[in-house]
N, C-alpha and C positions, 0 to 999 in steps of 0.2 A: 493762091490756089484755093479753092470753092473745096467747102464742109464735102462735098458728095465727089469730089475730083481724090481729094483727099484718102475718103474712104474705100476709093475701087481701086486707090497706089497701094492700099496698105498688105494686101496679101501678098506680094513678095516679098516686103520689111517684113511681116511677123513670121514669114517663114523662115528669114534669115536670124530674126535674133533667137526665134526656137531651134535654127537649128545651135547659135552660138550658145544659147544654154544648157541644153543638153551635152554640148563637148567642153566637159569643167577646162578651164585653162589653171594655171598656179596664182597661186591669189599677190595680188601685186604688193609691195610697202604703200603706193597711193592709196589703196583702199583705208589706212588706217590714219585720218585727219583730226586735227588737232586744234584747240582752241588754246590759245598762250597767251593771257593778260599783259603781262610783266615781262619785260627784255632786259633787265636788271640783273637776273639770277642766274646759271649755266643755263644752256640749253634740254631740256628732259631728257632724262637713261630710257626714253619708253619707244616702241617702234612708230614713228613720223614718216609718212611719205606725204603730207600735204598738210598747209595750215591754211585757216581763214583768217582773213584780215577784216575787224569789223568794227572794235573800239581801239586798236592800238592809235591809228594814222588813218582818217577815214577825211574827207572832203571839210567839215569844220577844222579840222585839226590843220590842212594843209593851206588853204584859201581862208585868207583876213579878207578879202574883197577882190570885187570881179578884173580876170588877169594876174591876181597876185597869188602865188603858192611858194611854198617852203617843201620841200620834199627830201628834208634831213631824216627825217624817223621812217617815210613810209620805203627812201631806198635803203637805209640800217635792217627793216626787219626783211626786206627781199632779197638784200645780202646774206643775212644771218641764215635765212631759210634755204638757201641755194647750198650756201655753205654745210650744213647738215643734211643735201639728199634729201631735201622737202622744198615741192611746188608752195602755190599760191594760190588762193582764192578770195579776189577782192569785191568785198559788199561796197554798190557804189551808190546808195542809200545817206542817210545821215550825214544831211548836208544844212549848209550855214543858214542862218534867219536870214540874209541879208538876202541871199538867194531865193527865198518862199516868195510863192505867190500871194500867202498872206501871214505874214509874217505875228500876228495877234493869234494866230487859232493855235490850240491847246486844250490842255495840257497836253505835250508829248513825252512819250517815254525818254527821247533821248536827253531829259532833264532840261528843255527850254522851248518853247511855243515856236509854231512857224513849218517845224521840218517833219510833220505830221502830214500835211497835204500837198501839192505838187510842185516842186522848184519851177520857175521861169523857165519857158522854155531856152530864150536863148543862152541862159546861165547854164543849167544840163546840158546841152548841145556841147558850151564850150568846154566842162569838169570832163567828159565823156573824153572830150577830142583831149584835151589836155593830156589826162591820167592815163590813158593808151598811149598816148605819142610817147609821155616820157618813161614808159616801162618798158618801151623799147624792145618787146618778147619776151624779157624777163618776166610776166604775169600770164599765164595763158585764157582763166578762167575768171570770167566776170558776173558779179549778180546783184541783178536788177536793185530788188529789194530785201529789206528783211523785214517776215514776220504782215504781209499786207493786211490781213484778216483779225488784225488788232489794232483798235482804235488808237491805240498809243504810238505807232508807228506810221497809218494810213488811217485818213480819212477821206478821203477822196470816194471814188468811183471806179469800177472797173475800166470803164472806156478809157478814164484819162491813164491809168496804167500801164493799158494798150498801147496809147499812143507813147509812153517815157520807153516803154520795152521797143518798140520798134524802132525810135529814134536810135533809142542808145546802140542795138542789134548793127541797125545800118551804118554806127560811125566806128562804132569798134571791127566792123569787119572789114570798112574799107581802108583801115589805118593796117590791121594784123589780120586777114584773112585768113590763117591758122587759128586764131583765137576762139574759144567756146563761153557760150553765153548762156547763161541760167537763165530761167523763171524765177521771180522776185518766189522767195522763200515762207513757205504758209507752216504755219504750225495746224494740228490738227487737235478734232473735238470725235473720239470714238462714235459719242451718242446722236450725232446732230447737229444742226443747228441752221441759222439763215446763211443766204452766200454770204452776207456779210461777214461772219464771223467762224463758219464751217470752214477747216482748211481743203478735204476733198470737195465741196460744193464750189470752192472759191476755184479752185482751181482745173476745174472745170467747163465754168464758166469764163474763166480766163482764155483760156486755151480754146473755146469755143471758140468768140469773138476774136481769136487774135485769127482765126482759120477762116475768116471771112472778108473777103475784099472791101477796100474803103467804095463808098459812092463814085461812080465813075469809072471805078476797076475791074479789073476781069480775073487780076492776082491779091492775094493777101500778100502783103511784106511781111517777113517770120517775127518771133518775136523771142525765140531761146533756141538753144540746143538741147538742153538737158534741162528736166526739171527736178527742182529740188524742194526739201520740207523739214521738218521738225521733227524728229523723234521722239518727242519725248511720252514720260508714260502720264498721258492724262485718259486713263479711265481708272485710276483707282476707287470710284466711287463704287464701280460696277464689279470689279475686282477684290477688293480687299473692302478693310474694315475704316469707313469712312471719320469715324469718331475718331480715328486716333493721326487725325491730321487738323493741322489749324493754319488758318489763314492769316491768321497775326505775324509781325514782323519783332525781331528784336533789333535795340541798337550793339552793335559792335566796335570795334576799331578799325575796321573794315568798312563800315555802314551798315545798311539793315541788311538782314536776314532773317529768310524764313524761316518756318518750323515746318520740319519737313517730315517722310513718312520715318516711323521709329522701333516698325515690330515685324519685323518679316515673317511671321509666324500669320500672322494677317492681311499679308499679300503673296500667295504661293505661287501669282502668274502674273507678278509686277513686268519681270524679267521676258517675259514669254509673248506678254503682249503683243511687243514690238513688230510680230506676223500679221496684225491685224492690217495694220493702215499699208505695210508693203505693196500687196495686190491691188489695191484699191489706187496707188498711182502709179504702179506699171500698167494696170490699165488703162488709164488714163494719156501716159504717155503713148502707150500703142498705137491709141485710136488716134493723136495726135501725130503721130510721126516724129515721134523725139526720141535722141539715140540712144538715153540712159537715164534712171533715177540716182538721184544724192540724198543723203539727208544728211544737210552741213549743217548739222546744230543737234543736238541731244545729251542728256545727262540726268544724274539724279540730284536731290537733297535727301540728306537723310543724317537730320543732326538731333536737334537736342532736345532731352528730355528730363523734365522735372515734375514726376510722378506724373509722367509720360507725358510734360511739357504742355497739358491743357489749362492747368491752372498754375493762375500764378505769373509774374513776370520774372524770368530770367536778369542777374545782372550783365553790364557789358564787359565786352572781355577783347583782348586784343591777339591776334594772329596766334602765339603759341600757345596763349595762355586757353583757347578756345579746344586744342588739341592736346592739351596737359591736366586741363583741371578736371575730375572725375562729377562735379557739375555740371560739365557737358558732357553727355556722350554721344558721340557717331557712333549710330548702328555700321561698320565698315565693313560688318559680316553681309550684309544684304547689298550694298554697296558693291560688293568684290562681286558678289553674285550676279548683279544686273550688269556689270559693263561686259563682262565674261559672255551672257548671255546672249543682251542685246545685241552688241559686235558681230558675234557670229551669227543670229539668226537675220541679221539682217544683208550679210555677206550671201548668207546662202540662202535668204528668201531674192538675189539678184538684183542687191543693190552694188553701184561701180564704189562708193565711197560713204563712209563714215565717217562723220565730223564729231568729238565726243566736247561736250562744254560741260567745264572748262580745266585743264591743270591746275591751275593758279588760282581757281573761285572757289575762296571758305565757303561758300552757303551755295553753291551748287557744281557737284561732280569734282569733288574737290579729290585732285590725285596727290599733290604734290608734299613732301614729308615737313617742309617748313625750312628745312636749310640746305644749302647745295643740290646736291641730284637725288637726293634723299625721298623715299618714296611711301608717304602710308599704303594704308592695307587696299584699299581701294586702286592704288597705281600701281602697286602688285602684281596684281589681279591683272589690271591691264598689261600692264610689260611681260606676263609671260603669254600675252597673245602673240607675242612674235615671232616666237617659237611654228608658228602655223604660216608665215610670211614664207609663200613660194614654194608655201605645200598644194597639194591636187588636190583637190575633194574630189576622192571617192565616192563620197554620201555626206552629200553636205548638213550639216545635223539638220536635224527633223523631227516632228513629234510622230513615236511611231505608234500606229493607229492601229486598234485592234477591230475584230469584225465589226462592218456597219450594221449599227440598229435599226435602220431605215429597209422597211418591208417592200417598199415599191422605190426601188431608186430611177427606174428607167421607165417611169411616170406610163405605163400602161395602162387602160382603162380609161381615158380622157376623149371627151367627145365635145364638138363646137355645139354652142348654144348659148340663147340668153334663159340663163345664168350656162345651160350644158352641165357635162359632168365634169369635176374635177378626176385626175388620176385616182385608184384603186387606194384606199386608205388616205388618201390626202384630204383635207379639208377644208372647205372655203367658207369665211364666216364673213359676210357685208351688213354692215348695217350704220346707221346716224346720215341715211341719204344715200351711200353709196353702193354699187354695183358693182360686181367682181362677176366676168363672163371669159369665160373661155372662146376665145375669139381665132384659135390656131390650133393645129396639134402636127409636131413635124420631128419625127419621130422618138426621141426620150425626152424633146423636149415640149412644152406647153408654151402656148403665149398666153396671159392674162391680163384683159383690160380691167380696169380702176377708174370706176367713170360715177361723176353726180358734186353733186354742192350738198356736202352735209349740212347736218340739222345741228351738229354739236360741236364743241373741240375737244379732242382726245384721241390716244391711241386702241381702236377697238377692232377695226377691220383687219382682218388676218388671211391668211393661205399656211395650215400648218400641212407640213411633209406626212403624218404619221395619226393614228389615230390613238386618244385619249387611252391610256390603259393599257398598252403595248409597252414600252421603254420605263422599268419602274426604276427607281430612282430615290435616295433621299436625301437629307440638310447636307451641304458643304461636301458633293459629290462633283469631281470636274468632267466638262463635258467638252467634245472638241468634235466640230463637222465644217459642213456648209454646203455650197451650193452653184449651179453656173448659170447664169442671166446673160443678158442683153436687154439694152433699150429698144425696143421697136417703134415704137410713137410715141408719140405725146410729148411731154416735159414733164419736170417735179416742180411745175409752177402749184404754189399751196398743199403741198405734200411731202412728207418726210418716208422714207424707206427706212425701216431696221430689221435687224435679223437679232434672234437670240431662243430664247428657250420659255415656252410657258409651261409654269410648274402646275400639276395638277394637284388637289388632294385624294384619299382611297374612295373617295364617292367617283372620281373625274370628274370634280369641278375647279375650273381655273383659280388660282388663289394668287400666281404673281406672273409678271412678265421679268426675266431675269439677263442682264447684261443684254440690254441694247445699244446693240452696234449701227452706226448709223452703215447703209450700205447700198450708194447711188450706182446704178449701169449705166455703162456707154454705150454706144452704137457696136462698139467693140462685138467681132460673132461672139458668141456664147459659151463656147470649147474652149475658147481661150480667156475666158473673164470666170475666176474665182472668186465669191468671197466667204472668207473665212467665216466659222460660230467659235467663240469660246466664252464658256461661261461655268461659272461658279451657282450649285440651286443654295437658295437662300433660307426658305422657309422651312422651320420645322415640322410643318406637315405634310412636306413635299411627299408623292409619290409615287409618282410618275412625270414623265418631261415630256415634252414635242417641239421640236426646232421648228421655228416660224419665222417667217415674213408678214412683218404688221407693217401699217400705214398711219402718220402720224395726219391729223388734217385741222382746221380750224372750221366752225361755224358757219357757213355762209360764203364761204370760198372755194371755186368751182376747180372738183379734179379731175385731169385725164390724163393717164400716161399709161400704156402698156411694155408688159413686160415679161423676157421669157425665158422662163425658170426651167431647169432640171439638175438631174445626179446630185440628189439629196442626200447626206453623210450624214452621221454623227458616230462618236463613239467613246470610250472611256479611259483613251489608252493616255499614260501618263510620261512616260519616258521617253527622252530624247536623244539622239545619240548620232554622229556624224563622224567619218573616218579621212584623213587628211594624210597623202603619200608625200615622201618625198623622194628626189632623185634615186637615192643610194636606196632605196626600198623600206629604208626605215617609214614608222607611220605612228599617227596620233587618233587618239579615239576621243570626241569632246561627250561626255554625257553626263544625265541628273535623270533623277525621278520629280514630277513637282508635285506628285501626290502628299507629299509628309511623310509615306510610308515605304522604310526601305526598301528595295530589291533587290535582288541577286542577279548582275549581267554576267553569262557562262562568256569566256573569251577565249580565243584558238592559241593554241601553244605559243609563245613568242612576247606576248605582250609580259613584262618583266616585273612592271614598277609603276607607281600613278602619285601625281602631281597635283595638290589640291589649291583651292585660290589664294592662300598664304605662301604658295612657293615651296612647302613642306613636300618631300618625297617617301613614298610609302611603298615595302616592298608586296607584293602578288603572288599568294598561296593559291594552288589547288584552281587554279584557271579561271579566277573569279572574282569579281570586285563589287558589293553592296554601293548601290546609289542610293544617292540621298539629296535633297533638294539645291547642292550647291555643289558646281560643275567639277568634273575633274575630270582632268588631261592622263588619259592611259596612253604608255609609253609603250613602244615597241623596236629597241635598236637596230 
């Protein structure tokens, strides 16, 4: 099917799945997916409705050579999973050198050269045909790849990806036509970056070209059902206190391990993140015609520190001795807080499933207590999300927003021209070559073309919502808006999109640009394409803010893409809070404050008692419960 056949299908999908998200249904066990190393130890006390299969029994593990497989481990963990009321989801990725196209190129992640760049085709053809025949329905869900937008995994090309996803697409459906196929799995970069390496740019681009008929055709062949991605939190640069993370490994009895984040006190929106990249690939799939987002991979580290673990080298230590010796410590308190968090904000930002990595992984997202079903504080945290399996959201949590700062949200005042006038208080800044013209105006919203070959490289060209000395503001104030687009023309060939905050100082002069989010449109209408701002002001002589849309650009590299902006937000509200019914009328209330600074939530007669992420039960005086930046479950019988 043709990009523009595509586009004139998609208004009765998106009006279907708007209307499916607006009528909460009860949130399923599948939603709550699982990464599980180890088949050794019981099965986890924690709520499973699905696992991914990625290093247990994956295509090296099973194939010594072309035709020959063993499939003793990968039908033990499909057994074991069925057996516990958990699906399947198999990465059909990481596959044997013998099979690569070139079997020399590396280094790969998967710890040997070769399975970095594209297996033979008729070796994939026949793992694909194979590994569907003999799961025989017992596997529903298959995917592509893991992680394309990291060298370590893919070196390749988009096109050739194109082509393994459509292969695989066609053979798995004509084996199990019930079967659901993934999009090879991208990790994401908040800030940016090239397709290469950006997971929304990569997958974008992917999904473009898979929407375009080969030479000679009149149809595209599909290439997923669902698309899927990474969760995890990589903007802590932009978010918290960068110093107090290192990039070094230690040796363990495990292998290496990171040093991971260690102060939660210096990341108060690690946890909260997790809303950013949501929007950014349900729109994506929209515009694509795909039925659902996953994010099969996500977790945190959050281990050890020795006089907060920057200096100095850590001794090695093996499994218990890592979770017993007061040499290490797991921050578990910020840990219990992010899975808590993330889980649910990513449920109710309308994702189908979460995949959390990993149980069983000492150096990252580690739940498991070390012996039997046995559960640190961290897996805690997580098992009393269960408690929420096949409850309703009523209001699925949310950051609740207080008045918008934003003087002109419904962009009045805006008239076409070169340059024209931007909206009433909005401000349009061009320069190093480039031109910003208002080239549309239909009705709250603007279109703004982005057109020239600058003179420099840097981020300087901007379109801020508000004007300087309006929204005052100062150091380590959070800020939360954003905005609705579309792509109209052009492309983001040599240009980067971010949204965030430039802090002014009491003169209004600009001094920073703060948490830049990188944030590409789709052709997607505009009404239905969000993307979020959240930011933390950094400088101490912040004092005043203005949410912006800047442009990243290079030297000598020629831009043109227009784009069309409106319902500019911002505002300071800090608290979160979501309500979840069940059958018998009982209900759960999930909330925090991520200010630092307690609050006082007033609550309707009933609610009894509240449940903090240690599993501790606390009784409720006087109709009222103090938030505080780590989540509790108020109870209501």
């Amino acid at each position: 099917m043709s990009t523009l056949l595509i586009r004139l299908g998609l208004l009765l999908v998106i009006s279907l799945l708007s209307a499916t998200a607006s009528a909460q249904s009860p949130i399923p066990l599948s939603y709550f997916g699982m990464h599980i190393l180890s088949d050794s130890n019981p099965w986890p006390a924690l709520p499973i409705g699905s696992r991914r299969m990625i290093v247990n029994a994956n295509w090296w593990d099973i194939s010594a050579g072309p035709g020959q497989y063993d499939w003793t481990a990968f039908d033990a963990i499909v057994a074991r999973s069925a057996t516990s009321g958990a699906d399947v989801v198999f990465d059909l990725g990481g596959f044997p050198a013998w099979a690569s196209s070139n079997p020399s190129a590396g280094p790969c992640a998967w710890g040997f050269n070769g399975n970095c760049v594209a297996p033979q085709t008729q070796y994939w053809a026949a793992w694909i045909s194979a590994a569907v025949t003999h799961a025989a329905g017992r596997v529903k869900f298959w995917e592509i790849w893991n992680e394309p937008n990291d060298g370590g995994f893919w070196r390749g090309d988009i096109p050739t990806m194109v082509a393994l996803a459509r292969q695989a697409y066609q053979t798995i459906k004509s084996i199990d036509p019930t079967a659901k196929v993934l999009t090879p799995a991208v990790y994401s970069d908040p800030t940016g970056g090239t397709i290469a390496t950006d997971g929304v740019a990569w997958m974008m681009e992917f999904l473009r070209q898979c929407s375009v008929p080969p030479a000679g055709s009149t149809t595209a062949p599909p290439c997923a059902d669902i698309l899927a991605y990474h969760g995890y939190p990589v903007n802590w640069a932009e978010l918290g206190d960068q110093t107090l993370m290192s990039q070094r490994t230690i040796q363990t009895g495990e292998g290496n391990i990171y040093l991971g984040v260690i102060d939660p006190a210096s990341y108060p929106l690690l946890g909260e993140q997790a809303i950013i990249d949501i929007q950014k690939y349900k729109n994506i799939a929209s515009t694509y015609g795909l039925e659902a987002v996953w994010s099969t991979e996500g977790g945190l580290g959050v281990w050890l520190k020795n006089n907060y673990g920057i200096d100095g080298q850590l001794p090695s230590c093996q499994a218990v001795d890592c979770l017993t010796n007061p040499i290490y410590l797991q921050n578990r308190q910020l840990s219990a807080e992010y899975v808590v968090k993330t889980t649910m904000l990513m449920q109710a930002g309308g994702l189908a499933r979460s995949y959390w990595y990993a149980y069983d992984n000492i150096a990252l997202g580690y739940l498991w207590g070390g012996q039997g079903t046995s559960l640190n504080g961290t897996g805690t945290a997580y098992a009393l999300l269960g408690q929420l399996v096949g409850t309703t959201p009523a209001t699925p949590v949310a950051r609740q927003a207080t008045t918008n700062r934003i003087s002109n949200p419904s962009a009045s005042g805006a008239m076409v021209g070169s340059p024209g006038a931007a909206p009433t208080s909005w401000r349009v800044i061009a320069a190093d070559g480039l031109a910003i013209n208002v080239v549309n105006v239909a009705g709250d919203a603007v279109d703004f073309r982005i057109q020239g070959t600058p003179t420099t490289t840097r981020t300087f060209a901007r379109i801020e919502f508000e004007t300087p000395g309006t929204i005052a503001s100062v150091q380590g104030t959070q800020w939360f808006g954003g905005f609705n687009q579309s792509l109209i023309e052009g492309s983001y060939n040599n240009v980067t999109v971010w949204t965030g905050l430039v802090e002014y100082n009491g003169s209004q002069q600009p001094i920073t640009f703060t948490s830049g989010q990188n944030a590409p449109a789709t052709s997607l209408d505009y009404a239905l394409q969000h993307n979020p701002i959240m930011a933390i002001t950094k400088s101490p002589y912040c004092a005043f803010v203005v949410p912006t849309v800047a442009f990243g650009y290079s030297a000598g590299q020629p831009v043109d893409v227009t784009l069309r902006l409106a319902r500019p937000s911002i505002d300071n509200g800090t608290t979160w809070q979501g309500t979840y019914t069940r059958a018998d009328g009982s209900s759960v209330i999930l909330a925090w404050d991520s200010s630092g600074n307690p609050t006082v939530l007033p609550l309707s007669p009933g609610y009894s008692r509240y449940q903090d992420v240690s599993g501790s039960i606390t009784t409720i005086t006087g109709n009222q419960v103090t938030l505080t930046n780590s989540p509790i479950f108020i109870l209501k019988p």
